[in-house]
C-alpha positions as YAML, in Angstrom:
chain: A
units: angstrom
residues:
- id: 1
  name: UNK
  ca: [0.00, 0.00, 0.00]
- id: 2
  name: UNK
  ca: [1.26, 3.19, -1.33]
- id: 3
  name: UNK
  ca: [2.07, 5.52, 2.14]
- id: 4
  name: UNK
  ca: [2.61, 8.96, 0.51]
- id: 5
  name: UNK
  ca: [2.08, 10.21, -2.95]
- id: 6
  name: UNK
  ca: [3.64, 13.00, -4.73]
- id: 7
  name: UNK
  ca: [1.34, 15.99, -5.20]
- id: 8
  name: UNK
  ca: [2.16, 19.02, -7.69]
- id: 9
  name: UNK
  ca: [2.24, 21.48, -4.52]
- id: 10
  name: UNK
  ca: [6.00, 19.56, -3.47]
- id: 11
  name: UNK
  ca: [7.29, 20.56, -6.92]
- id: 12
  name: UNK
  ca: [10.15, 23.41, -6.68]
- id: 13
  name: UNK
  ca: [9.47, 23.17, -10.59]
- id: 14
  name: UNK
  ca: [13.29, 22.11, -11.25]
- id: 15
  name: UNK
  ca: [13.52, 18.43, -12.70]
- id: 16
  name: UNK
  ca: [16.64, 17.42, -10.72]
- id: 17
  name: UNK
  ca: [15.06, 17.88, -7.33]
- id: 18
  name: UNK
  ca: [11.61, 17.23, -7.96]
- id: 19
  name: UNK
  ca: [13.55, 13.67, -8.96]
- id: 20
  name: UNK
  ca: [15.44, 13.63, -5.50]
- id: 21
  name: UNK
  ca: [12.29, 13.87, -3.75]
- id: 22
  name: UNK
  ca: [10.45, 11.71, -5.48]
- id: 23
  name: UNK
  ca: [12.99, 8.87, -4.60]
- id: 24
  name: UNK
  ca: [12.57, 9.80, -0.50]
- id: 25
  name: UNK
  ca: [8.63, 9.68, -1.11]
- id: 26
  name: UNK
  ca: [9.48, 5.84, -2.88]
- id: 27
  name: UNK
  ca: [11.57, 4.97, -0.26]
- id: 28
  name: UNK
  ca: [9.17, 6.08, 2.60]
- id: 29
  name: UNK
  ca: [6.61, 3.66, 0.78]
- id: 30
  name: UNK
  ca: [8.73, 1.03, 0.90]
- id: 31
  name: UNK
  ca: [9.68, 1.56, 4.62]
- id: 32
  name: UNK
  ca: [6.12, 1.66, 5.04]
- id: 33
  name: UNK
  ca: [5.49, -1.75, 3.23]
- id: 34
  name: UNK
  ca: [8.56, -3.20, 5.67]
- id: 35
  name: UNK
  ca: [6.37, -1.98, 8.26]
- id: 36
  name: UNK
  ca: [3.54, -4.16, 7.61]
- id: 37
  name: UNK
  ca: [5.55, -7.42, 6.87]
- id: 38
  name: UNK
  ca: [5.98, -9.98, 8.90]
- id: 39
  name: UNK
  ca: [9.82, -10.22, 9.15]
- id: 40
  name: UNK
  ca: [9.49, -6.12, 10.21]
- id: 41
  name: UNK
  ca: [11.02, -6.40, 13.69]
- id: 42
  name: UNK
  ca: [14.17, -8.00, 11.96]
- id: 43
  name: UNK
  ca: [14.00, -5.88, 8.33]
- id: 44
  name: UNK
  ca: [12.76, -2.74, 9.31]
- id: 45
  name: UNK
  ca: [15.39, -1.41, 11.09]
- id: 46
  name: UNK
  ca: [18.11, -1.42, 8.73]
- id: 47
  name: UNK
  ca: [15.82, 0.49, 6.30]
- id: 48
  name: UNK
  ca: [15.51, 3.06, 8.93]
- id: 49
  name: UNK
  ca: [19.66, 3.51, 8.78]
- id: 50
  name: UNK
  ca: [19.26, 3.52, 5.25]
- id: 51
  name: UNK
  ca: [16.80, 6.07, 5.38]
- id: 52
  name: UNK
  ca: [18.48, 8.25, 7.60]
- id: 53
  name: UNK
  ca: [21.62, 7.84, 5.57]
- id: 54
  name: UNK
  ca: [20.07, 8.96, 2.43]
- id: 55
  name: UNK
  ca: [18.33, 11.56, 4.36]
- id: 56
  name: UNK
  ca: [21.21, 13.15, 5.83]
- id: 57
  name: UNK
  ca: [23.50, 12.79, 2.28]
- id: 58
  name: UNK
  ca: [20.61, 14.61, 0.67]
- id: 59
  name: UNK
  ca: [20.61, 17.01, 2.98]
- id: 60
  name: UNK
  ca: [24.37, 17.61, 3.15]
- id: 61
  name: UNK
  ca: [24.02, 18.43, -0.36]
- id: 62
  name: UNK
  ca: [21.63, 20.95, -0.03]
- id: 63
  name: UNK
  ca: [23.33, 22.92, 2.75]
- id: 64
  name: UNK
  ca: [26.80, 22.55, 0.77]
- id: 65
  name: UNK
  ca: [24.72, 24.42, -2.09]
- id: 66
  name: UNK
  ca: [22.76, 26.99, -0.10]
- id: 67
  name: UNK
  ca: [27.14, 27.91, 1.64]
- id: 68
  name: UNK
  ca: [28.56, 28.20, -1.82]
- id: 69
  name: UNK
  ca: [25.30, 29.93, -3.40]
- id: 70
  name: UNK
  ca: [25.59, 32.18, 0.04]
- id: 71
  name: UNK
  ca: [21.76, 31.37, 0.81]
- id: 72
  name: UNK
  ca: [20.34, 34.01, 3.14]
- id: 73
  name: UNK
  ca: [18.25, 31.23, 4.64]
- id: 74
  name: UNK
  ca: [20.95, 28.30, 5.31]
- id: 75
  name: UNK
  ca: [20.54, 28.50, 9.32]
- id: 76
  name: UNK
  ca: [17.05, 28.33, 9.48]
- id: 77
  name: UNK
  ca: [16.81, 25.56, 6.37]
- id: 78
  name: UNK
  ca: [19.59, 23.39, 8.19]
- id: 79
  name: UNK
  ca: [17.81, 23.58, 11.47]
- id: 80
  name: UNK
  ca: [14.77, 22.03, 9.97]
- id: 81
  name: UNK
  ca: [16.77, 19.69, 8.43]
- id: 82
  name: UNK
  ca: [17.91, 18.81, 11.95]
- id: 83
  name: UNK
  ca: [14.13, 18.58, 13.02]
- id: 84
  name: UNK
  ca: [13.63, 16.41, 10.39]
- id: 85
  name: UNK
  ca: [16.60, 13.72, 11.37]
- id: 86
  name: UNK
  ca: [15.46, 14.20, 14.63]
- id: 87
  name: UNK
  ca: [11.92, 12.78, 14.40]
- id: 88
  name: UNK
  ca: [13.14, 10.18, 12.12]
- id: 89
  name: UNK
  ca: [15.17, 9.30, 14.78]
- id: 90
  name: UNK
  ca: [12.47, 9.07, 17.17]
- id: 91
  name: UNK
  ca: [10.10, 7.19, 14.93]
- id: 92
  name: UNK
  ca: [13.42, 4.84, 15.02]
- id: 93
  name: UNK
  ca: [13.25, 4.77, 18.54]
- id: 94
  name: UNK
  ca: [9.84, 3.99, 18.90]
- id: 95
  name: UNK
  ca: [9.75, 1.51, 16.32]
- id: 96
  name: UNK
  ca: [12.53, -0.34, 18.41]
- id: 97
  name: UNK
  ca: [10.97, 0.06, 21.94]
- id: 98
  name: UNK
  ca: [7.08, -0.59, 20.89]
- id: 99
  name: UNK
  ca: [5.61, -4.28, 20.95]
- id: 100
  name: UNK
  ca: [3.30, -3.06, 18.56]
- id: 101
  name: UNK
  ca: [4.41, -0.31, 15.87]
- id: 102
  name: UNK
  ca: [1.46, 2.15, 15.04]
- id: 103
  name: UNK
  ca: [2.06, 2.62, 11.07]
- id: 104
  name: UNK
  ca: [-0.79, 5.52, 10.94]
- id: 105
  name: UNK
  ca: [0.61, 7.53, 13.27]
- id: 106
  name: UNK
  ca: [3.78, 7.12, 10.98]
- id: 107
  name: UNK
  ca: [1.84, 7.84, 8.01]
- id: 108
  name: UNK
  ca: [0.76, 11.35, 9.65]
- id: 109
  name: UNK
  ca: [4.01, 12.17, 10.99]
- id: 110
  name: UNK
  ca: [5.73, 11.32, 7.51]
- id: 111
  name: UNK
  ca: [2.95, 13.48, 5.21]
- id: 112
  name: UNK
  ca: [3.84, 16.23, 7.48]
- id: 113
  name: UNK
  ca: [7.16, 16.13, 7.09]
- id: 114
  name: UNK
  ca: [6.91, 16.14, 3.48]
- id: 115
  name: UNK
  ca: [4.12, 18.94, 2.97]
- id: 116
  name: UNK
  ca: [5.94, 21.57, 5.52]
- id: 117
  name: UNK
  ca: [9.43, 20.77, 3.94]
- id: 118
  name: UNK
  ca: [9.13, 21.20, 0.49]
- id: 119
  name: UNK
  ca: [6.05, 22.97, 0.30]
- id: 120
  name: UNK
  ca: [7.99, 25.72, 2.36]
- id: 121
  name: UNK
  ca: [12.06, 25.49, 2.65]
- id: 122
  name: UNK
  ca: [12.45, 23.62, -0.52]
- id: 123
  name: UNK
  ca: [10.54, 25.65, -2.52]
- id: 124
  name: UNK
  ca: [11.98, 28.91, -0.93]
- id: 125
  name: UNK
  ca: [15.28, 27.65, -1.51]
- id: 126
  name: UNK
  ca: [14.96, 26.34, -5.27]
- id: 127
  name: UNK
  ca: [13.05, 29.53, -6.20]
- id: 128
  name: UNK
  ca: [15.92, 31.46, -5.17]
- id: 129
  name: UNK
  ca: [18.71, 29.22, -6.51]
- id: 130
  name: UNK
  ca: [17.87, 27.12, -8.48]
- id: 131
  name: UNK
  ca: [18.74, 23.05, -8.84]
- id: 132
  name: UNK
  ca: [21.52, 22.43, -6.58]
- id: 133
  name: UNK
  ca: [23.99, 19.51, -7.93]
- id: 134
  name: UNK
  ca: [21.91, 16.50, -8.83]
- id: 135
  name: UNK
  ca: [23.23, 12.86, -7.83]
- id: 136
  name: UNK
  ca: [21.79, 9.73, -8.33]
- id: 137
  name: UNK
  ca: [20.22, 8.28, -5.45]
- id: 138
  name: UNK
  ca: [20.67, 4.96, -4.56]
- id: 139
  name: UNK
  ca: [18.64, 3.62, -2.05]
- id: 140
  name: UNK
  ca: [17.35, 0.38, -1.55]
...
């Protein structure tokens, strides 16, 4: 079951990072399907390091971009980026400590996360900018 769906209002309207973000909504789905599998408790949790590795390499290359670009924005765009490893981490946590892992609350938390990002910093940024570097993402 498909967790989070792209929507026109995440576009920043530049091809290389609409692709980026496209790949963290597919691999959010597929954490999501992990989720509901049976093997979850023993799969699941290196597909949250994944996650937060692509995460954070993503987001490294943004802030390198908004420094060299000289972004008027970078400290408050890196400290949501924080906020956003942060409650990854804690839906890591929680996944780890709870008998029973709640996947809507997940699903909420995640949609968020997505619609205040890009809707707001990313499109803020990219407007101003422009594509930063593109790289292939390689998650799996």
């Amino acid at each position: 079951m498909t967790l989070l769906q792209w929507k026109d209002e995440y576009s920043v309207g530049i091809d290389a990072v609409d692709y980026e973000h496209k790949e963290l909504i597919a691999l959010i789905n597929r954490l999501h399907d992990e989720l509901g599998g049976e093997a979850a408790k023993l799969t699941v949790p290196k597909f949250f390091g994944d996650l937060l590795e692509g995460i954070s390499a993503h987001f490294a290359l943004e802030e390198k971009f908004m420094r060299e670009r000289g972004y008027d924005q970078l400290d408050q765009h890196k400290r949501d980026h924080e906020r956003l490893l942060d409650e990854i981490r804690e839906i890591m946590d929680a996944f780890e400590d709870a008998e029973k892992f709640d996947s809507a609350k997940v699903a909420t938390r995640l949609e968020a996360w997505f619609s205040r990002h890009f809707e707001t910093y990313d499109a803020r940024l990219h407007r101003m900018l422009g594509a930063h570097p593109h790289r292939e993402l390689n998650w799996q």
